[in-house]
One Martini backbone bead per residue (centre of mass of N, CA, C, O) as a GRO file, in nm:
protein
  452
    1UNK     BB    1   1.386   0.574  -4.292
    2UNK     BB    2   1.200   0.813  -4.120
    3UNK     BB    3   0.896   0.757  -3.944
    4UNK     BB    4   0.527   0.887  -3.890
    5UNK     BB    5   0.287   0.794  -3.694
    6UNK     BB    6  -0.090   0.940  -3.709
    7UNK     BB    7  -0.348   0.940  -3.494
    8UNK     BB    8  -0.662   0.949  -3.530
    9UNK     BB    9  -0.928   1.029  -3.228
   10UNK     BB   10  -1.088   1.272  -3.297
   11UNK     BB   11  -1.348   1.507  -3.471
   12UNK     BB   12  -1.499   1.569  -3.208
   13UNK     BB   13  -1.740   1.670  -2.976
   14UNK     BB   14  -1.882   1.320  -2.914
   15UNK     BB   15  -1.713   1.126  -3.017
   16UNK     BB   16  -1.562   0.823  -3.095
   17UNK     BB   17  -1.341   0.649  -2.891
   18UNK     BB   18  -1.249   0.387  -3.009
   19UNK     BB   19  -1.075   0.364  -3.241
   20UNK     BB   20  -0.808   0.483  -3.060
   21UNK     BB   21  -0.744   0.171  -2.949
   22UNK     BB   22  -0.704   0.012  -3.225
   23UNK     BB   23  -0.442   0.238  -3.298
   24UNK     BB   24  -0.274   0.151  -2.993
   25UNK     BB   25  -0.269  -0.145  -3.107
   26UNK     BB   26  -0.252  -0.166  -3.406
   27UNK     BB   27  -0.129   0.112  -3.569
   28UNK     BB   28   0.197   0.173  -3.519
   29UNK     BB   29   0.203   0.454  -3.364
   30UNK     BB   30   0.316   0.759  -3.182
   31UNK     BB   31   0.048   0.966  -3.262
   32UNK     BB   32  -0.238   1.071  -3.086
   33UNK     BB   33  -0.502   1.295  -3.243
   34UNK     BB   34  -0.699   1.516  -3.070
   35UNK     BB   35  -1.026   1.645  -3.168
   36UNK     BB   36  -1.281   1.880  -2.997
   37UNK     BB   37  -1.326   2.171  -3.182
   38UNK     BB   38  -1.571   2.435  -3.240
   39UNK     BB   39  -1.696   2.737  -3.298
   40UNK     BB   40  -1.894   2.688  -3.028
   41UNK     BB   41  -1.738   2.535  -2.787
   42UNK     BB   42  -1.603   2.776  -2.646
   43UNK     BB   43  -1.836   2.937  -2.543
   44UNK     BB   44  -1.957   2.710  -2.371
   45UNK     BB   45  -1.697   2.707  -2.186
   46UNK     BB   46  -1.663   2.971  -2.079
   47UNK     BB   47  -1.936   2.957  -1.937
   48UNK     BB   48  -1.849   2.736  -1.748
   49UNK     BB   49  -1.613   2.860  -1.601
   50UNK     BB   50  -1.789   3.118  -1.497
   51UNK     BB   51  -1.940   2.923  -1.283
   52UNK     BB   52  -1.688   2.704  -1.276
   53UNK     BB   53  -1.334   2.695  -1.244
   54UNK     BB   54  -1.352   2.336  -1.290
   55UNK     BB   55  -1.413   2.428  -1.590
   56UNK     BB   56  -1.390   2.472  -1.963
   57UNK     BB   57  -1.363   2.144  -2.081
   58UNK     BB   58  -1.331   1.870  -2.166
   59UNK     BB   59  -1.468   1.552  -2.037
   60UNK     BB   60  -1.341   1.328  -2.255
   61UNK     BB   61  -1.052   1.340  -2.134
   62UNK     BB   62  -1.130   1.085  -1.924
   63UNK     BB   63  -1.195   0.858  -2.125
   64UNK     BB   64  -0.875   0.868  -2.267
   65UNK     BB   65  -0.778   0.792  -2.035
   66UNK     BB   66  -0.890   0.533  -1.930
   67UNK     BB   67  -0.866   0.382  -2.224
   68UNK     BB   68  -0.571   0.437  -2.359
   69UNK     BB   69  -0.287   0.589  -2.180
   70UNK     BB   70  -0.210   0.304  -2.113
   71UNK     BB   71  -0.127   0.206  -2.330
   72UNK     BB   72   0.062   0.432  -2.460
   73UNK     BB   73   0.258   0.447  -2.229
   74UNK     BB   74   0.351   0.134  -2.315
   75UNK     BB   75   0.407   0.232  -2.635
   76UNK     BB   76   0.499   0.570  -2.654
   77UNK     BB   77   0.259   0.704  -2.712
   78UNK     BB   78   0.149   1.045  -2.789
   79UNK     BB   79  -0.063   1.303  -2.716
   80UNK     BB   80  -0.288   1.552  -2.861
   81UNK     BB   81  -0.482   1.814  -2.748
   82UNK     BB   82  -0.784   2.074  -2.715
   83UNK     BB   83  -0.935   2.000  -2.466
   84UNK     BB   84  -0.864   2.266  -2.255
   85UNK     BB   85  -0.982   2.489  -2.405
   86UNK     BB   86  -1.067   2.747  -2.163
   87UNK     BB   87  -0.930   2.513  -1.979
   88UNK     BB   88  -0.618   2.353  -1.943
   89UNK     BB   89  -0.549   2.322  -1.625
   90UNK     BB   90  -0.842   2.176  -1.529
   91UNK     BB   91  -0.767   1.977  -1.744
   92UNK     BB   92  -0.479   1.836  -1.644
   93UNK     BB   93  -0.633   1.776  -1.329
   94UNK     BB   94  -0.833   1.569  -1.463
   95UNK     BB   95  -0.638   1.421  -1.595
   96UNK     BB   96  -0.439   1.288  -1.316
   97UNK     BB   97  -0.703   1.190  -1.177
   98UNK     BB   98  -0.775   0.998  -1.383
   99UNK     BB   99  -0.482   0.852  -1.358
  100UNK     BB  100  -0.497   0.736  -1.041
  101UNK     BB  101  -0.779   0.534  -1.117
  102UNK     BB  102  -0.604   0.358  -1.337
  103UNK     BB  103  -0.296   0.342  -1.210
  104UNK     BB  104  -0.115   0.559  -1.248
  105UNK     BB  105   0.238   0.681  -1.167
  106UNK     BB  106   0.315   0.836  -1.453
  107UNK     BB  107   0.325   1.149  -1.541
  108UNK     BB  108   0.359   1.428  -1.843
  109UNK     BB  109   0.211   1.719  -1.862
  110UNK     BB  110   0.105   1.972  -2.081
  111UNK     BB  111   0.026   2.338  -2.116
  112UNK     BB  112  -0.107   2.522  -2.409
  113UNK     BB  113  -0.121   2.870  -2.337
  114UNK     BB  114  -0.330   3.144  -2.442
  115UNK     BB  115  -0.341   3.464  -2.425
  116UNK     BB  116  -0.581   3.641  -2.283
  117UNK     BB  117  -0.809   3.762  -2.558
  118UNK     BB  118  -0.958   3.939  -2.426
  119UNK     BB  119  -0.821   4.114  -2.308
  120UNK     BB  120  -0.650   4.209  -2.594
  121UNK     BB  121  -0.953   4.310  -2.677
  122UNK     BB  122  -0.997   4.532  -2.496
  123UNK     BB  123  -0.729   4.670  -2.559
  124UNK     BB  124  -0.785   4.745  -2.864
  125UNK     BB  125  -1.042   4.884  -2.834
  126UNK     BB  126  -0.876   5.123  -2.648
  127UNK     BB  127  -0.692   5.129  -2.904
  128UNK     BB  128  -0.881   5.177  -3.179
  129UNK     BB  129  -0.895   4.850  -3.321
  130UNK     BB  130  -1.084   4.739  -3.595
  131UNK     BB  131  -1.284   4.478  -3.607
  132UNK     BB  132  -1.318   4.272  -3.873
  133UNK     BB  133  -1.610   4.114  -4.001
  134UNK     BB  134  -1.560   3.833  -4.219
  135UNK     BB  135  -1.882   3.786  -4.283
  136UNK     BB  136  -1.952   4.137  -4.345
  137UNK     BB  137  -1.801   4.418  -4.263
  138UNK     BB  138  -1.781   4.479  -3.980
  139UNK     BB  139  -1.647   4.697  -3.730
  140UNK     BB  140  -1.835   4.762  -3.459
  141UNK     BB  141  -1.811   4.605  -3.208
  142UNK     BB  142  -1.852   4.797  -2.975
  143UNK     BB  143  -2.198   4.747  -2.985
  144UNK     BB  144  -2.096   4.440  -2.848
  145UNK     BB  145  -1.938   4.434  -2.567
  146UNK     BB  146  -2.109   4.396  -2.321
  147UNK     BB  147  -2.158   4.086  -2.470
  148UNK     BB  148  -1.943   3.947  -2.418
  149UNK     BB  149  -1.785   3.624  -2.338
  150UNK     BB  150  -1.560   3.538  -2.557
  151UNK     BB  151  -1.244   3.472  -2.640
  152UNK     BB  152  -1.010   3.356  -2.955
  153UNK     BB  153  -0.754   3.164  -3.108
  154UNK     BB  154  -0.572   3.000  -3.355
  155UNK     BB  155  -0.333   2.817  -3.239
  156UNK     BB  156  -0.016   2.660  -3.269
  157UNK     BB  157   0.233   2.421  -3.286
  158UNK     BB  158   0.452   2.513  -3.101
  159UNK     BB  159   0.397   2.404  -2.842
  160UNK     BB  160   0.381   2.128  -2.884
  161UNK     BB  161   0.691   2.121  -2.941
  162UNK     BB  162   0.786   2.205  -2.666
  163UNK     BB  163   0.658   1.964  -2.511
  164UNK     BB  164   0.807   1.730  -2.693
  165UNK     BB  165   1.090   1.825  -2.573
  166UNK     BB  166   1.003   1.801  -2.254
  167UNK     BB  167   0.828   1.463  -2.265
  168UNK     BB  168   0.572   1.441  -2.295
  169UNK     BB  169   0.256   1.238  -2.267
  170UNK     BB  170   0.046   1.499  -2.247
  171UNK     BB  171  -0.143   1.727  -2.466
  172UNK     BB  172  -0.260   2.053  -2.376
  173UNK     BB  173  -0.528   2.293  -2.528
  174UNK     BB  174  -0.616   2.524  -2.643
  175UNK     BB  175  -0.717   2.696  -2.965
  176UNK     BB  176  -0.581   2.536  -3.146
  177UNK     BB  177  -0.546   2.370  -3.434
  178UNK     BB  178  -0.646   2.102  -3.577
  179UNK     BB  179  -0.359   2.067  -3.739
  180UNK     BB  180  -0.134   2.080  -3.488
  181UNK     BB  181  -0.133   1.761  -3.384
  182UNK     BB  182   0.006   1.683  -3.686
  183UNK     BB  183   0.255   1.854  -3.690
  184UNK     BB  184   0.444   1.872  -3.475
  185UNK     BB  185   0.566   1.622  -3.489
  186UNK     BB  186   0.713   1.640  -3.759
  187UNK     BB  187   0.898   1.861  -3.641
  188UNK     BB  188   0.982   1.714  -3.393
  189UNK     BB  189   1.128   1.488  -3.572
  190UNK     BB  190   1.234   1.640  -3.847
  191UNK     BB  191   1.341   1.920  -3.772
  192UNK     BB  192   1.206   2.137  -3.883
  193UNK     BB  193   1.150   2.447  -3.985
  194UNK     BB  194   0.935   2.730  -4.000
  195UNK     BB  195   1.033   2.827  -4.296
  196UNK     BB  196   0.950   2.546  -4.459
  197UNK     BB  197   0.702   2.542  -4.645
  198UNK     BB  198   0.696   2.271  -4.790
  199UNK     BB  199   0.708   2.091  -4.525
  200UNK     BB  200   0.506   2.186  -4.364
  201UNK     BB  201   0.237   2.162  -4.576
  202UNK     BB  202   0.247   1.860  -4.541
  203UNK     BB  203   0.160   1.859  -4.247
  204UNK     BB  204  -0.114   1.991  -4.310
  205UNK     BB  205  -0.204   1.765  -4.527
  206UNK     BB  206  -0.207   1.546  -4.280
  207UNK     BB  207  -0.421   1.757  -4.087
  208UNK     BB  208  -0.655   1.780  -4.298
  209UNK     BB  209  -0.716   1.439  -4.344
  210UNK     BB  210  -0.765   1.353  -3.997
  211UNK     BB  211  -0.875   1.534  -3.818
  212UNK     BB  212  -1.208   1.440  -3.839
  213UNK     BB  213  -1.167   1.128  -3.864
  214UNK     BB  214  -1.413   0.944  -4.056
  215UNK     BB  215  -1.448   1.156  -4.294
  216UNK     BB  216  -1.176   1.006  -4.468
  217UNK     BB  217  -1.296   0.654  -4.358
  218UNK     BB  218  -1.653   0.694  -4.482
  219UNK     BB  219  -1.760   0.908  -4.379
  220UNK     BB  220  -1.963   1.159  -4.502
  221UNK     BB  221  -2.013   1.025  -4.785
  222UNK     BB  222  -2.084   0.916  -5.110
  223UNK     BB  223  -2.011   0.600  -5.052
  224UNK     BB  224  -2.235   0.509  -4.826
  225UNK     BB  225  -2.304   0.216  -4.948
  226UNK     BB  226  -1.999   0.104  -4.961
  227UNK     BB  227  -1.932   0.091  -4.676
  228UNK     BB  228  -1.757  -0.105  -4.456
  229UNK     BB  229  -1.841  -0.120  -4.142
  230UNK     BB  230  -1.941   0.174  -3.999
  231UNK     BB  231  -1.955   0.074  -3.699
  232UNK     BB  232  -1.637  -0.040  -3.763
  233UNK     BB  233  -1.464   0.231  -3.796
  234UNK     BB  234  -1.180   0.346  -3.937
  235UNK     BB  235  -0.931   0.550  -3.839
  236UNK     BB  236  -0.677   0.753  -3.930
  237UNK     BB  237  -0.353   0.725  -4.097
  238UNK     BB  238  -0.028   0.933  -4.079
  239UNK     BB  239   0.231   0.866  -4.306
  240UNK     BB  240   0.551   0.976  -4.265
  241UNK     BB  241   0.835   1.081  -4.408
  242UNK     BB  242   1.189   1.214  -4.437
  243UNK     BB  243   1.109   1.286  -4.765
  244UNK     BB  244   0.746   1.394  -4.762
  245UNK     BB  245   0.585   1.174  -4.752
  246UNK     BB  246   0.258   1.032  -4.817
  247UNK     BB  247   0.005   0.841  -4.608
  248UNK     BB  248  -0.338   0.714  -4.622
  249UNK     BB  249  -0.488   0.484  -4.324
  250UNK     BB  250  -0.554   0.203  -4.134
  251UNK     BB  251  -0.662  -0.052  -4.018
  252UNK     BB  252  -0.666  -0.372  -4.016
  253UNK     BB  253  -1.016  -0.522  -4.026
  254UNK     BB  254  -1.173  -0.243  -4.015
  255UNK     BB  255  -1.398  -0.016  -4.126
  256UNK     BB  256  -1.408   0.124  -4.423
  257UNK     BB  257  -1.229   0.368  -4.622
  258UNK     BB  258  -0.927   0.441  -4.822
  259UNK     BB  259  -0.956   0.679  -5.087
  260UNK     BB  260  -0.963   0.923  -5.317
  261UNK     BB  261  -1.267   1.009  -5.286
  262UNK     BB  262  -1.244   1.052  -4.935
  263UNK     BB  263  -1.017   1.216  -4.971
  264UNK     BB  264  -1.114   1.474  -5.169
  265UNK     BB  265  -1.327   1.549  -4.986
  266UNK     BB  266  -1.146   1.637  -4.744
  267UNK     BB  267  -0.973   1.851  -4.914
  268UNK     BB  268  -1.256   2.025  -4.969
  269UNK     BB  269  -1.296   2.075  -4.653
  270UNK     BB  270  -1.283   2.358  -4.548
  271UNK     BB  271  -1.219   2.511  -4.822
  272UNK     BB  272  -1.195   2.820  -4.995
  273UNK     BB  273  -0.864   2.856  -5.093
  274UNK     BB  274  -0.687   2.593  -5.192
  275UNK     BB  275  -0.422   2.804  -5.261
  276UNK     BB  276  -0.510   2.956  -4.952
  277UNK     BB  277  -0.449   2.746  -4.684
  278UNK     BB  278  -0.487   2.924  -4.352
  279UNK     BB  279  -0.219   2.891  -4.106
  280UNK     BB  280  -0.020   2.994  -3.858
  281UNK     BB  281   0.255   2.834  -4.041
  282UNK     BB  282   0.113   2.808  -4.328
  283UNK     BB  283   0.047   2.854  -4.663
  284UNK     BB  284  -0.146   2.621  -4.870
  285UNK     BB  285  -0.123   2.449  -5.151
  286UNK     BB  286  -0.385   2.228  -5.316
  287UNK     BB  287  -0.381   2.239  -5.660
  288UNK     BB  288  -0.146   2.005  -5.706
  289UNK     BB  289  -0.262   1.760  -5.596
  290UNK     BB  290  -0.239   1.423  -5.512
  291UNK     BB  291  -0.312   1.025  -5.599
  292UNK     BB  292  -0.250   0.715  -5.502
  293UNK     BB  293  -0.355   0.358  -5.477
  294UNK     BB  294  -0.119   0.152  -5.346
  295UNK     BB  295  -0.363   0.022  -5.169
  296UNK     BB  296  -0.543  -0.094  -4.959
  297UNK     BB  297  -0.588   0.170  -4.770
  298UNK     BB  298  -0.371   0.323  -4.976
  299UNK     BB  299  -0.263   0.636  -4.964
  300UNK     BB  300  -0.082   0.883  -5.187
  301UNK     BB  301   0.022   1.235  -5.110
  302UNK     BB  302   0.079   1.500  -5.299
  303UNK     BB  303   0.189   1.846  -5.429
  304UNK     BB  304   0.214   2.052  -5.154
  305UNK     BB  305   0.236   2.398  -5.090
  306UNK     BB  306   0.423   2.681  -4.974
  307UNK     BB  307   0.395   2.987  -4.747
  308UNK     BB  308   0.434   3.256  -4.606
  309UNK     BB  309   0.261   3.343  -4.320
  310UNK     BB  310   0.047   3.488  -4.168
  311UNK     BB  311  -0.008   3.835  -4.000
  312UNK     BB  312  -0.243   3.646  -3.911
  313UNK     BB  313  -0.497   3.549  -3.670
  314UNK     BB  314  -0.779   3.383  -3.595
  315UNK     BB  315  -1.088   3.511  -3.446
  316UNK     BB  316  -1.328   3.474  -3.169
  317UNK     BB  317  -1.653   3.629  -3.105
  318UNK     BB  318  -1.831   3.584  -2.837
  319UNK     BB  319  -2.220   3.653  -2.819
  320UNK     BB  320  -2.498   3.797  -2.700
  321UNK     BB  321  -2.838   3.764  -2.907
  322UNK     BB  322  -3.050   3.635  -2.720
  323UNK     BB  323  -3.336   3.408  -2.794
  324UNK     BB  324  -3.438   3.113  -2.812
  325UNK     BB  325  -3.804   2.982  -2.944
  326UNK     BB  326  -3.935   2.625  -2.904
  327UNK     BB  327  -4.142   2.402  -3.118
  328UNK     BB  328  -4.308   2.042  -3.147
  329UNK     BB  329  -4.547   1.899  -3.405
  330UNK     BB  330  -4.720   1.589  -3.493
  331UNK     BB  331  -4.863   1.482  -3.784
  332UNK     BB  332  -5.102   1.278  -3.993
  333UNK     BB  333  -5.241   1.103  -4.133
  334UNK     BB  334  -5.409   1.220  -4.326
  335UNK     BB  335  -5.321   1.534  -4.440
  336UNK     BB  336  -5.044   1.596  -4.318
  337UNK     BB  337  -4.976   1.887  -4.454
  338UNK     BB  338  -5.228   2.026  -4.423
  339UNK     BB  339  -5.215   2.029  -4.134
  340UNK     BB  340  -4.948   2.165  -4.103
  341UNK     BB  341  -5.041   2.430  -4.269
  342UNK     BB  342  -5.259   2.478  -4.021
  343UNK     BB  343  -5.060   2.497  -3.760
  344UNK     BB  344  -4.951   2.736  -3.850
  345UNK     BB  345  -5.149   2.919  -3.857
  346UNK     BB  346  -5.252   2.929  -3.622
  347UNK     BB  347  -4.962   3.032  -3.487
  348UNK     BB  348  -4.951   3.295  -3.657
  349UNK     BB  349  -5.183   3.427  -3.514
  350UNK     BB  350  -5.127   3.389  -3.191
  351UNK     BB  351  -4.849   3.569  -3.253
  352UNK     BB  352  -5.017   3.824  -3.314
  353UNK     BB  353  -5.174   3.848  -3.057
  354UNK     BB  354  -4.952   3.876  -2.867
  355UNK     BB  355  -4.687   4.020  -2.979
  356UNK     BB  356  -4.426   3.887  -3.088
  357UNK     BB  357  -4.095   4.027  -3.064
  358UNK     BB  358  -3.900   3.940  -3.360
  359UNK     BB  359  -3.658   3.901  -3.556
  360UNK     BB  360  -3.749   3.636  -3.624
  361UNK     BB  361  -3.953   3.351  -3.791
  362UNK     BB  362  -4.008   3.023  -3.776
  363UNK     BB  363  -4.131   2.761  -4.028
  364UNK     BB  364  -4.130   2.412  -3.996
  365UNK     BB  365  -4.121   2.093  -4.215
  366UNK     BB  366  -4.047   1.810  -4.104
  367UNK     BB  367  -3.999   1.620  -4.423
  368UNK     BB  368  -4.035   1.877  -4.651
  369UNK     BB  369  -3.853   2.181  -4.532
  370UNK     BB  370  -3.590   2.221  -4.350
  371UNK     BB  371  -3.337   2.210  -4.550
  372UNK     BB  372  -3.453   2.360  -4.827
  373UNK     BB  373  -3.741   2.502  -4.826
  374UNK     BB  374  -3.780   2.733  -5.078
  375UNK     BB  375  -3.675   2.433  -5.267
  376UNK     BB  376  -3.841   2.230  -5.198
  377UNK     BB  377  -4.036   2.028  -5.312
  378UNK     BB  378  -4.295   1.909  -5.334
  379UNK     BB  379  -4.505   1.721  -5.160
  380UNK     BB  380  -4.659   1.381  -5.060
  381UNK     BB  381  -4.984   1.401  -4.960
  382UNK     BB  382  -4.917   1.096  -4.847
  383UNK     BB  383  -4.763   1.130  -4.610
  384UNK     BB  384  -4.754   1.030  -4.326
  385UNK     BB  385  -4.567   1.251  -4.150
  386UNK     BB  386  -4.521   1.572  -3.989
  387UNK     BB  387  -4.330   1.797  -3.874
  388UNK     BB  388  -4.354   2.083  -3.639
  389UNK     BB  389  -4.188   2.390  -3.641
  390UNK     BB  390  -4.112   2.684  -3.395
  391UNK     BB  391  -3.911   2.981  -3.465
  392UNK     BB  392  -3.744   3.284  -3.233
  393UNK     BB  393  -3.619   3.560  -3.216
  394UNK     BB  394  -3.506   3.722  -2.926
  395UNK     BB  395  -3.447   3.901  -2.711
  396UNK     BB  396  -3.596   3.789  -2.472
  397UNK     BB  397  -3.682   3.535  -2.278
  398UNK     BB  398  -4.004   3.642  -2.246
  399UNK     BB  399  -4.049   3.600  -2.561
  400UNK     BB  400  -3.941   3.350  -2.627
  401UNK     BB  401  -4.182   3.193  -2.419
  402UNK     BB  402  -4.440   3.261  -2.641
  403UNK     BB  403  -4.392   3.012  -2.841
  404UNK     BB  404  -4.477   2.759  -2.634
  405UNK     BB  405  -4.743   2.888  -2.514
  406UNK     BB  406  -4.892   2.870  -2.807
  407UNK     BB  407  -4.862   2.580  -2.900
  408UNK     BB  408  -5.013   2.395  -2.709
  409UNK     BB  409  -5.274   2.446  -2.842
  410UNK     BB  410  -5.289   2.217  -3.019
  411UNK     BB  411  -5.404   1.961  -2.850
  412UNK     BB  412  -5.717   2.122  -2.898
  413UNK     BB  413  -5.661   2.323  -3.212
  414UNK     BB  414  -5.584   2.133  -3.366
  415UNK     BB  415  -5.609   1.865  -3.595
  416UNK     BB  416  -5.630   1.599  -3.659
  417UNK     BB  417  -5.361   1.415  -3.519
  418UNK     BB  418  -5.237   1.556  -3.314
  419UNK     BB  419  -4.968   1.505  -3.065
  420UNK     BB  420  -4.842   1.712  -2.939
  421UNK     BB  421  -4.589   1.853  -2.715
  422UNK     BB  422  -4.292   1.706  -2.717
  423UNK     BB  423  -4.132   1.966  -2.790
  424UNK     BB  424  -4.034   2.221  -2.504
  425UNK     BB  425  -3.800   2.445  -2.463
  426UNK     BB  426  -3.656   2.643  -2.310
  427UNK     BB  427  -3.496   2.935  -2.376
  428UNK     BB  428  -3.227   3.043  -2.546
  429UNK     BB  429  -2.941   3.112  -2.599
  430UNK     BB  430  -2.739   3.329  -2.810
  431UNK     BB  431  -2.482   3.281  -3.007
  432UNK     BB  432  -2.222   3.483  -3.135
  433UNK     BB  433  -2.000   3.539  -3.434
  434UNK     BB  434  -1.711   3.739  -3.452
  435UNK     BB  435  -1.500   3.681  -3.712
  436UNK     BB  436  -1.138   3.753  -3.711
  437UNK     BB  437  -0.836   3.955  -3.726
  438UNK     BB  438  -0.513   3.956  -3.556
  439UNK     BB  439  -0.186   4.036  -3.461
  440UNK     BB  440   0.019   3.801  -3.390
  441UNK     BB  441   0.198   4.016  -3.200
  442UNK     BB  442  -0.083   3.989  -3.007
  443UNK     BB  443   0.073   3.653  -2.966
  444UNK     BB  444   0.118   3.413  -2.686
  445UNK     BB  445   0.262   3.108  -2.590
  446UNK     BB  446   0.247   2.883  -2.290
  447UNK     BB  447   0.431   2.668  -2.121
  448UNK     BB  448   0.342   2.359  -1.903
  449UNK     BB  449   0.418   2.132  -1.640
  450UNK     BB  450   0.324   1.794  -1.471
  451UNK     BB  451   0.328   1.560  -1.235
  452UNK     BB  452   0.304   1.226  -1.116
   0.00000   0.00000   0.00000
């Protein structure tokens, strides 16, 4: 019978890159799958592209050809990732170019492209189209029109399986969802049809537990006392067999966990209705997903269910809202509690003084109740020490920059014991996300390969 082997090389840009050479040298895989994209990661990387247009794509992924590339592609293994998130195209000559310096001479890149986003959302608003925010029901886009940084949409694994297709050794996409890259594998091994359903979403639910790295096998776990050998974390591999099997391991050797625990916590991550996980290819049912441990780190998968796609698809509209300016200082024992809320008392009265014209203003006692703020239980009055915490979102740069310069007075007006002013960061702009959805039929896919 027929199996694929697909393992996750990274859950987020920034995340550990070593591990994804562990399962390249050793982890019997044909395809290594890295997600780099969050929320907020494209709306940053349009903006750098805006002002350099060799730039608006993950920059890891020149380690990614560096470190591992030369492995894949002496065991024929496949990359697929969203790392080209803004720029996909420069993102590619970046691959190119790294992969000629560590003596590469043949490579196939694939370069999976939505088309305009932002164009498109300009066309429709200009034909009257009304974009529901999803998180509030506000209609009116039209009001941030202006301030609009950038727009993009999740789309599917379909590019990556054209350029599978096409024999690419390296694909590459802007936003992709988390879990295309380990869906389109599977439709292009054992030849799935779109509208198979119930195929499609074995598919999704082994890219749903496996897209985030380490969070499936013992990162960011309730078993963290009991995880072995964090620091040398193996990331999971989703083994799917051609009769729809599925079962998720890791590398023999490495640390970490996986077993039924870590898996049914990453199954009900980001997912708001078990019954209805919406991706572009299928709205999968994982309400009577099943598991059993079949061996040590060896758990056994079964049970989800598709319906058929859904007719639009979520896309996200980032725009420019203000300004955040924030500092912080830290007091010490003894009355570090009593110490902080005098210096809040202080900077509260400063900025009504200057007249700061803030949409929010937040005071936090970090060590304290940052976390969990107005429920946070009363504090330790003997606590060691207390860092102090003060945020303002404002219109404009320049209220926002009267947050720092009102705090330096704390290293001089302060209490006794006050560290000054360790961290004022200059006023930063704030993206806002307008989370949305399109008619799919005014969305599609263009593949293109490059060749060294």
């Amino acid at each position: 019978m027929k199996t694929v082997r697909i393992g996750s090389g990274s859950g987020f840009w920034g995340d550990n890159l070593d591990p994804a050479i562990e399962i390249a040298k050793h982890g019997d895989v044909q395809y290594l799958a890295y997600d780099f994209l969050g929320e907020p990661t494209i709306p940053t990387l349009q903006k750098m592209q805006r002002k350099d247009p060799s730039r608006g794509f993950v920059p890891s992924i020149r380690a990614v050809v560096r470190g591992v590339l030369p492995i894949c592609l002496d065991k024929g293994i496949k990359i697929l990732t969203n790392a080209g998130a803004a720029n996909p195209s420069a993102c590619a000559d970046s691959i190119i170019a790294a992969a000629k310096e560590v003596g590469i001479t043949k490579l196939k890149v694939g370069i999976v492209t939505t088309n305009d986003v932002q164009q498109k959302v300009e066309e429709l608003l200009d034909r009257g189209v009304e974009f529901t925010n999803l998180d509030n029901g506000d209609t009116d886009l039209g009001r941030v029109r202006d301030r609009i940084v950038g727009s993009y949409v999740y789309s599917g694994a379909y590019g990556y399986v054209e350029a599978l297709e096409a024999g690419c050794d390296i694909i590459i996409s802007d936003r992709a969802t988390d879990d295309a890259a380990i869906l389109a594998p599977l439709v292009y091994e054992f030849g799935w049809k779109w509208d198979e359903w119930d195929s499609l979403a074995v598919g999704i639910l082994a890219g749903h537990l496996i897209e985030c790295g380490a969070a499936c096998s013992g990162g960011i776990s309730s078993l963290w006392r009991e995880v072995p050998e964090p620091w040398n974390i193996g990331y999971p591999i989703a083994e799917v067999h051609e009769n729809g099997d599925l079962f998720i391991t890791k590398v023999d050797g490495t640390g970490g966990v996986v077993n039924k625990v870590t898996l049914t916590e990453h199954l009900l991550y980001e997912v708001h209705d078990p019954g209805n996980y919406l991706m572009p290819e299928v709205i999968t049912d994982f309400t009577h997903v099943e598991m059993d441990e079949v061996a040590k780190d060896r758990v056994k998968v079964w049970g989800a269910k598709g319906k058929p796609r859904p007719t639009t698809l979520k896309a996200g509209i980032a725009y420019m809202d203000g300004f955040i300016g924030e500092a912080e200082s830290s007091v010490t024992w003894p009355d570090a509690v009593a110490k902080a809320q005098r210096s809040i008392e202080i900077i509260g009265k400063r900025l009504e003084m200057v007249q700061l014209d803030a949409e929010e203003l937040r005071f936090d006692m970090i060590g304290v109740n940052s976390c969990h703020w107005s429920a946070a239980p009363a504090p330790d009055p003997d606590i060691n020490e207390v860092r102090v915490r003060v945020a303002a979102k404002c219109a404009t740069r320049a209220e926002a920059g009267k947050v720092a310069r009102e705090c330096v007075m704390l290293m001089g007006t302060g209490p006794i014991g006050s560290t000054g002013q360790l961290n004022t960061p200059p006023p930063r702009e704030v993206f806002a996300l307008w989370p949305t959805l399109i008619d799919r039929e005014e969305i599609s896919q263009t593949v293109e390969t490059r060749e060294l």
